[in-house]
C-alpha positions as CSV (number, residue, x, y, z in Angstrom):
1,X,-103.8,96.3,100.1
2,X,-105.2,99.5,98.5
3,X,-106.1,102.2,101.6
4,X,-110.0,102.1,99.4
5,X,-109.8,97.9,100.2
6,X,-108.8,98.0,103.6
7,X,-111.4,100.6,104.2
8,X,-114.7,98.8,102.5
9,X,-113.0,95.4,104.8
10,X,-112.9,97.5,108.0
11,X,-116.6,99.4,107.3
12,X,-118.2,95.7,106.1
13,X,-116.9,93.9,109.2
14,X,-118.3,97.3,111.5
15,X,-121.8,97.0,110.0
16,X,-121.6,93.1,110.4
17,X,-120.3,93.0,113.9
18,X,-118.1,90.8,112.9
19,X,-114.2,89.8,111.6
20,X,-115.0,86.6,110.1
21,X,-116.6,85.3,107.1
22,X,-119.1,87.8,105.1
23,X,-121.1,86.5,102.4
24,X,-122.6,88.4,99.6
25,X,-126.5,88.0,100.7
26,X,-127.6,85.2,103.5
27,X,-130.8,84.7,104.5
28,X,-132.6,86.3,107.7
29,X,-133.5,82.7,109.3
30,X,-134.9,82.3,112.8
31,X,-136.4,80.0,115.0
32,X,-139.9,81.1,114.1
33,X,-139.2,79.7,110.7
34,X,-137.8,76.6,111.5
35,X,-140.9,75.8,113.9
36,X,-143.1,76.7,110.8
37,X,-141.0,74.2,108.7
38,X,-141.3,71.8,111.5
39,X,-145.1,72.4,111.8
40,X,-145.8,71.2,108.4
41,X,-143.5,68.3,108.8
42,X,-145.2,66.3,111.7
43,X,-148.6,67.5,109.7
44,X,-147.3,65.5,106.3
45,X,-148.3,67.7,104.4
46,X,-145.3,68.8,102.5
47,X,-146.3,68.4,98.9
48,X,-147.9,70.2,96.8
49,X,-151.4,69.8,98.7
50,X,-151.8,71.6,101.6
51,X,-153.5,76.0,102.5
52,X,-149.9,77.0,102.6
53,X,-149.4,77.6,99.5
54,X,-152.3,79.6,98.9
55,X,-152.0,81.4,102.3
56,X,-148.6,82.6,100.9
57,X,-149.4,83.5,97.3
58,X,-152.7,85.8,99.1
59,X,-149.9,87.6,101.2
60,X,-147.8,88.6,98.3
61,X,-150.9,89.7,96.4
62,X,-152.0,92.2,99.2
63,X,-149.0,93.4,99.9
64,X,-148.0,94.1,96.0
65,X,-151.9,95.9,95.7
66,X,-152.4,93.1,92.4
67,X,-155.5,90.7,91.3
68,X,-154.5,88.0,91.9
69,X,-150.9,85.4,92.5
70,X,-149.8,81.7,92.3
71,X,-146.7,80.4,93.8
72,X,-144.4,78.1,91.7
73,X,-141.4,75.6,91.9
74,X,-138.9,78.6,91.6
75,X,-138.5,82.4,89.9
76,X,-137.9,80.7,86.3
77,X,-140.7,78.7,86.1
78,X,-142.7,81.7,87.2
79,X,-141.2,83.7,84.1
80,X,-141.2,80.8,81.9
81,X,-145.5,80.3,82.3
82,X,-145.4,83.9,82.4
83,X,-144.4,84.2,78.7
84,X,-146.6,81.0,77.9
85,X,-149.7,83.2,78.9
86,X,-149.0,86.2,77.6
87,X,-148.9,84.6,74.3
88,X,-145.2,84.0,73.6
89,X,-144.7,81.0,71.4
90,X,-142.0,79.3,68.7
91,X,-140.4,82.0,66.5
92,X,-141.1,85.1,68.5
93,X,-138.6,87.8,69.7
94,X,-139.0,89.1,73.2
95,X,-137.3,92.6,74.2
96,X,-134.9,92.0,77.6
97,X,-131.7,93.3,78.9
98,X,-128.4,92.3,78.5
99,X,-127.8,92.2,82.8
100,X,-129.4,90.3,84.5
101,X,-129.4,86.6,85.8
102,X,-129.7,83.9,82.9
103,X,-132.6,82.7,83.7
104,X,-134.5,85.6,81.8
105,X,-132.9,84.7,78.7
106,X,-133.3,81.2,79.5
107,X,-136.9,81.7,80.4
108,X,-137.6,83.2,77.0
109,X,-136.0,80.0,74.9
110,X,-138.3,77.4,76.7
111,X,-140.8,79.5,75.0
112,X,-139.0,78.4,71.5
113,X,-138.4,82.4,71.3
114,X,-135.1,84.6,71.2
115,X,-134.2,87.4,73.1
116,X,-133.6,91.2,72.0
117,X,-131.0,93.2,73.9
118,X,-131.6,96.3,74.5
119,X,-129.4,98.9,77.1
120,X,-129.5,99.6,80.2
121,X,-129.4,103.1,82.0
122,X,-126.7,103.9,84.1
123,X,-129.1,105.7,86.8
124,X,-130.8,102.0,87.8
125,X,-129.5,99.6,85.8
126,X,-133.0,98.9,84.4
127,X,-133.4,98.8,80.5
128,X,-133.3,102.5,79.0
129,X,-136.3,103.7,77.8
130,X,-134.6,105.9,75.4
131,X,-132.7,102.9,74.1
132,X,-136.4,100.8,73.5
133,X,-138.1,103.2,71.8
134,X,-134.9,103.9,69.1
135,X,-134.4,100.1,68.6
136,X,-138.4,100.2,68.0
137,X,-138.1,103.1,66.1
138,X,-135.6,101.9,63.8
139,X,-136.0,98.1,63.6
140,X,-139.7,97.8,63.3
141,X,-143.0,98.1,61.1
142,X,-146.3,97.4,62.5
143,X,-148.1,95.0,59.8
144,X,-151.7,94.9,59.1
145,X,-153.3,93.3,61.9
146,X,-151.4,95.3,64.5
147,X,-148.6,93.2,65.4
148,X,-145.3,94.9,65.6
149,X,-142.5,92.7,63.6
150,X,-139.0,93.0,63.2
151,X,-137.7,95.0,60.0
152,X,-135.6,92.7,58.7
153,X,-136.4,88.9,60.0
154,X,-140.3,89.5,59.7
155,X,-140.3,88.1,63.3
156,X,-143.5,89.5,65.8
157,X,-142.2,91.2,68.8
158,X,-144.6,89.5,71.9
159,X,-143.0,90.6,74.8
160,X,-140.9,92.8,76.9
161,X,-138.9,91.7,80.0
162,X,-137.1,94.5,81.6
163,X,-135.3,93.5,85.0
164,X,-135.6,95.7,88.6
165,X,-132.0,95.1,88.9
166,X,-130.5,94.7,92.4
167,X,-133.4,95.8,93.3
168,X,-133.7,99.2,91.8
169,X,-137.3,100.1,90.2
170,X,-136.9,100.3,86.7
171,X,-138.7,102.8,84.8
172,X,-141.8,100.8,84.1
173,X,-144.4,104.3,83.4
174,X,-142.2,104.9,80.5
175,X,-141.4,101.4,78.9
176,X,-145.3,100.8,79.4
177,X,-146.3,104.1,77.4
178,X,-143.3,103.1,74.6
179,X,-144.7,99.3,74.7
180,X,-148.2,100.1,74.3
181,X,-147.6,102.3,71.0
182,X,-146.4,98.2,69.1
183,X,-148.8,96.6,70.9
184,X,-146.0,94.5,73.1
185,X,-147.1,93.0,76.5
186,X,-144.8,94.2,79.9
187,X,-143.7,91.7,81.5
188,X,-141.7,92.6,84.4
189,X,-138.8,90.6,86.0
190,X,-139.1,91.9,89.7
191,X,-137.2,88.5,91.2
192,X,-134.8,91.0,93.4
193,X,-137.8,93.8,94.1
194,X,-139.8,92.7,96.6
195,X,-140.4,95.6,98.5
196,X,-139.6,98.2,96.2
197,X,-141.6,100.8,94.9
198,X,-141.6,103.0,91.9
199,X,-143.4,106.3,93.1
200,X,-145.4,105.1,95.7
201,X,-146.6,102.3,94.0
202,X,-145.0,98.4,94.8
203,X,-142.7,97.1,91.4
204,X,-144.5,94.2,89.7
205,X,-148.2,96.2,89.3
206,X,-147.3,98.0,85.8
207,X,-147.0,94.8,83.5
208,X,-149.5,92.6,82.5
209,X,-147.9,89.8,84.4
210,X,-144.7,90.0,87.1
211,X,-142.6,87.5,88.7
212,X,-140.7,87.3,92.1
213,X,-138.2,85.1,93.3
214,X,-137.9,83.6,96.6
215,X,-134.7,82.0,96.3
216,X,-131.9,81.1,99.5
217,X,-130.1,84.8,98.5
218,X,-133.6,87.3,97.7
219,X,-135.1,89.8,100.3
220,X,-137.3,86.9,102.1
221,X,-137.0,82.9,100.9
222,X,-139.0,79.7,100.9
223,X,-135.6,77.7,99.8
224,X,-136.2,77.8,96.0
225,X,-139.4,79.5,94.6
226,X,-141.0,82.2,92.7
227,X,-144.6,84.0,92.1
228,X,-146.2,85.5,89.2
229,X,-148.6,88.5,89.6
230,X,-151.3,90.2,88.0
231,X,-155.0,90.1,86.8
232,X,-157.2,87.9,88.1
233,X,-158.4,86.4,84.3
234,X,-154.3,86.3,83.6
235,X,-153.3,84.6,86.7
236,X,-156.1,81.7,86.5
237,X,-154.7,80.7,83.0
238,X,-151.5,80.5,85.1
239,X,-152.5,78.1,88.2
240,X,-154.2,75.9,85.2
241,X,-150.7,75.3,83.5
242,X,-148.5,75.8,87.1
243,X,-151.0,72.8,87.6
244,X,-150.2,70.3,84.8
245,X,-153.3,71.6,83.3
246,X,-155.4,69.6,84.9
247,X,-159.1,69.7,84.9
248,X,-162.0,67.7,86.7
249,X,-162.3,66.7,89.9
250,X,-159.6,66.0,92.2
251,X,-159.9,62.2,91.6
252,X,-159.5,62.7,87.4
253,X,-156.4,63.0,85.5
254,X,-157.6,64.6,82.6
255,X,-155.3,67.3,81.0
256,X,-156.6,69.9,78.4
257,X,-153.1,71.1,77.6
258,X,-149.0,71.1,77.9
259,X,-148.8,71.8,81.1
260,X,-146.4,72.2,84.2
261,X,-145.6,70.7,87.2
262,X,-144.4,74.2,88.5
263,X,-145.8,74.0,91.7
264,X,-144.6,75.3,94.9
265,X,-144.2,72.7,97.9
266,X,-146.4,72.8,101.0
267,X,-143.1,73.1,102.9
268,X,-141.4,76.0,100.8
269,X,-144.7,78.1,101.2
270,X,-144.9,77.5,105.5
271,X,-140.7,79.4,105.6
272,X,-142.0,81.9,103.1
273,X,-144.6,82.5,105.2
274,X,-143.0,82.9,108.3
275,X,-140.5,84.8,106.3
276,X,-143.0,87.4,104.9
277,X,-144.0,88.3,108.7
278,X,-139.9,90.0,109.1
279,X,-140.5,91.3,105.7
280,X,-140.5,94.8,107.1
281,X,-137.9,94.1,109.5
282,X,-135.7,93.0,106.9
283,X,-136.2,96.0,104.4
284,X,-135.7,98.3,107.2
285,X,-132.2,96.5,108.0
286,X,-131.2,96.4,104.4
287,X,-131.9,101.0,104.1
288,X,-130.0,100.8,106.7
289,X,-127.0,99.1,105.7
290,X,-127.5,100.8,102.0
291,X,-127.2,104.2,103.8
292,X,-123.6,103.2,105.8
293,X,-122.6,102.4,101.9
294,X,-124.2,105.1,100.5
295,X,-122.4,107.6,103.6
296,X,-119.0,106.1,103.0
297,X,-118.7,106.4,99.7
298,X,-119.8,110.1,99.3
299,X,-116.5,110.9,99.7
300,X,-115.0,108.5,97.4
301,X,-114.4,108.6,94.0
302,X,-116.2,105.0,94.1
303,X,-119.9,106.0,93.6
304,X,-122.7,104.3,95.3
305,X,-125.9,103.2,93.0
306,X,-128.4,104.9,95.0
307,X,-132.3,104.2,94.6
308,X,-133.6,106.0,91.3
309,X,-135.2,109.9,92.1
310,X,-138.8,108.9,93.5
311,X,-138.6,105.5,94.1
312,X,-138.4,103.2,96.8
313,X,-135.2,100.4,96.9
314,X,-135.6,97.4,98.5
315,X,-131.6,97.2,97.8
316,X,-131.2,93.7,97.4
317,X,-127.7,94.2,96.2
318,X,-126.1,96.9,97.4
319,X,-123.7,98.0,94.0
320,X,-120.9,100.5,93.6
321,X,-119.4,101.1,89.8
322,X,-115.6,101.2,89.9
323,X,-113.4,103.6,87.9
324,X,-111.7,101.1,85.7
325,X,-111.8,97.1,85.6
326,X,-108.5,96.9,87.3
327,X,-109.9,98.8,90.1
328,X,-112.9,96.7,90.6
329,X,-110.4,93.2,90.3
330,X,-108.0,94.6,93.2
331,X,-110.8,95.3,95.2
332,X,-112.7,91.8,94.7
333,X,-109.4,90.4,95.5
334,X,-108.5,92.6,98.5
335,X,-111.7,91.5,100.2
336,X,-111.7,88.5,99.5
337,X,-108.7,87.6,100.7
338,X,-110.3,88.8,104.0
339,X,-113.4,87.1,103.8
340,X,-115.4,89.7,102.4
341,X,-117.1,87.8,99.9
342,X,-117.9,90.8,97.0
343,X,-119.0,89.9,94.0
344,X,-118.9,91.4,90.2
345,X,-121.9,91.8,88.4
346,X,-123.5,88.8,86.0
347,X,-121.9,88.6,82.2
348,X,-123.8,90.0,80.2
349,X,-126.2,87.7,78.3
350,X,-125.5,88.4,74.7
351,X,-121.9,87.3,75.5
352,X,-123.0,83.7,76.7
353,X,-122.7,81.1,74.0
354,X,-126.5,80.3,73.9
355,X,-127.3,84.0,73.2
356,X,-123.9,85.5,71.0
357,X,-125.9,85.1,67.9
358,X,-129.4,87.2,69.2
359,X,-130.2,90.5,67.8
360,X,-129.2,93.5,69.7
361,X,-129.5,97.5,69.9
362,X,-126.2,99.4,71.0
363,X,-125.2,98.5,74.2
364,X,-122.6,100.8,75.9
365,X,-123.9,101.6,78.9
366,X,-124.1,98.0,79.4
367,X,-121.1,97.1,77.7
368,X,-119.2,100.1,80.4
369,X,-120.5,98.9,83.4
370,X,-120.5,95.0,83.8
371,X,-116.2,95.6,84.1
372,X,-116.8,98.3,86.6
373,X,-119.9,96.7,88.6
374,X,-119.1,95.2,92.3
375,X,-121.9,94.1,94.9
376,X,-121.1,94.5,98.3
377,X,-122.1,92.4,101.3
378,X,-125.9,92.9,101.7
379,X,-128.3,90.5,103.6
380,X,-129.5,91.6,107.1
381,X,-126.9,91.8,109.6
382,X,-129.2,89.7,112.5
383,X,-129.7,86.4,111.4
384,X,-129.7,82.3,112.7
385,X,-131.3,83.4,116.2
């Protein structure tokens, strides 16, 4: 074992209190949770029916500072209705980033619509805002009634869905000013940034709509779910679709659209809300265990992906980038081998068969980093009490 191995094994295992199994990112699960769970059990009403839901999406949308928010099924049916209310439909092209989990690729083909890939920065792993704006630069023509299209294909550009990756704030100020100039809506993928902030001001207030994810492994859970944020007018056309698009009275089954069954359970909602009142508790174990990595490796060659100048991390995913690819492979294999379960960072998108064929700007930042990127062991350290 390399003496860099042994040391991130013997530092993990300190800050874990522990020399047995470390996963990547557990959940922070008590008994207040599972008496909330339990709560809603004996009452029956697990379903879809039932305050819960609602309690939890009013909790999110005062603690983000936004309009309004619905809860739904899961993070990628929150970014698939999303794209269906901002406008994107059959044919379009919508601007993401090549890292990031599938499901915002994915998200964007429900929609009948391909993905552009544009690079990432190396300061937050957040699409590059100097990358956008040349792709736009170069690629585009605004036609006649406004609507920015691609150069060569003809194809309207609807959307842009950058990712706060790991956690880290992307630049949103700046893709919003470049966006704004083509007349392309923000969406913005904050499934890992709950809790962060981008100078002072929570991720997921900057785009016209924003999703979070409460799945098992993000910063607080309901089991599976998601949210989408923003304006009050936007988020109503949302509950109508998350809602099978059902109108009428409660008794009627009258549907005015394609709609969804995208809603969140009763019983998801009751852990997420337990789980939102350790929110706090949670981010302030997760600095914590970001600065023991971020202390370490100051004196490594290894570096450390801190929080981007003036923002706030909720460091999800703690991340260090590697020298070379064969360093990050011994070290993946060197932990592991002792239970530390580290983890690389996702393919990249454009290299999954679905998405090898979609159009793309130059990606070398990306294209450098996802053989160099390894996660570390990051979910609170106190957890099934």
């Amino acid at each position: 074992m390399t003496s860099l191995g042994k040391k991130i094994v013997s530092l993990v295992q300190d800050i874990y209190k522990t020399n047995g199994p470390v996963h990547l990112h557990e959940p922070f699960l008590d008994s207040a949770d599972a008496e909330g769970v339990a709560e809603i059990v004996r009452s029956g009403m697990v379903s879809t029916v039932g305050c819960e839901v609602n309690t939890l999406a009013n909790l999110i949308k005062k603690y983000v500072g936004v309009g309004d928010a619905v809860c739904t099924v899961n993070g990628t049916a929150a970014l698939h209705v999303a794209l269906k209310v901002i406008g994107v439909v059959n044919g379009d092209l919508v601007l993401t980033q090549p890292l990031s989990f599938v499901a915002t690729c994915n998200a964007i083909k429900y929609c009948g619509a391909d993905p552009v890939f544009i690079d990432i920065s190396k300061s937050n792993l957040s699409m590059c805002p100097i990358a956008l704006a040349g792709w736009l630069n170069e690629n585009t023509y605004m036609d006649d009634l406004g609507i920015c299209r691609h150069s060569y294909t003809g194809r309207v550009l609807r959307a842009c869905l950058p990712v706060h990756t790991f956690g880290h704030p992307a630049d949103v100020i700046k893709l919003n000013g470049i966006l704004t100039k083509y007349n392309i809506s923000l969406i913005e993928d904050a499934a890992e940034a709950l809790g962060s902030k981008f100078k002072d001001s929570h991720v997921g207030k900057n785009g016209k709509l924003s999703i979070i994810s409460f799945n098992g492994n993000k910063i607080i859970t309901t089991g599976g779910g998601g949210c989408v944020l923003g304006s009050q007018d936007l988020i109503s056309k949302v509950k109508h679709l998350v809602n099978v698009a059902k109108v009428g009275n409660a008794v009627g089954y009258v549907h005015d659209a394609v709609g969804f069954n995208y809603r969140m359970p009763n019983l998801n909602a009751a852990l997420g809300i337990s789980q939102f009142e350790k929110l706090n508790t949670i981010l302030s174990e997760k600095r914590l265990i970001a600065s023991c990595y971020e202390n370490f490796f100051n004196s490594s060659d290894v570096k450390f992906l801190k929080e981007p100048s003036m923002c706030k991390s909720n460091y999800w995913l703690n991340a260090i980038i590697c020298d070379e690819p064969r360093q990050r492979e011994e070290l993946i294999s060197e932990t592991h081998a002792k239970e530390i379960y580290t983890r690389p960072a996702w393919d990249l998108l454009c290299d999954l068969p679905p998405y090898k064929t979609s159009i793309r700007g130059e990606l070398t930042n990306a294209k450098y980093l996802v053989d160099r990127l390894l996660n570390l062991p990051s979910g609170p350290p106190r957890r099934h009490q």
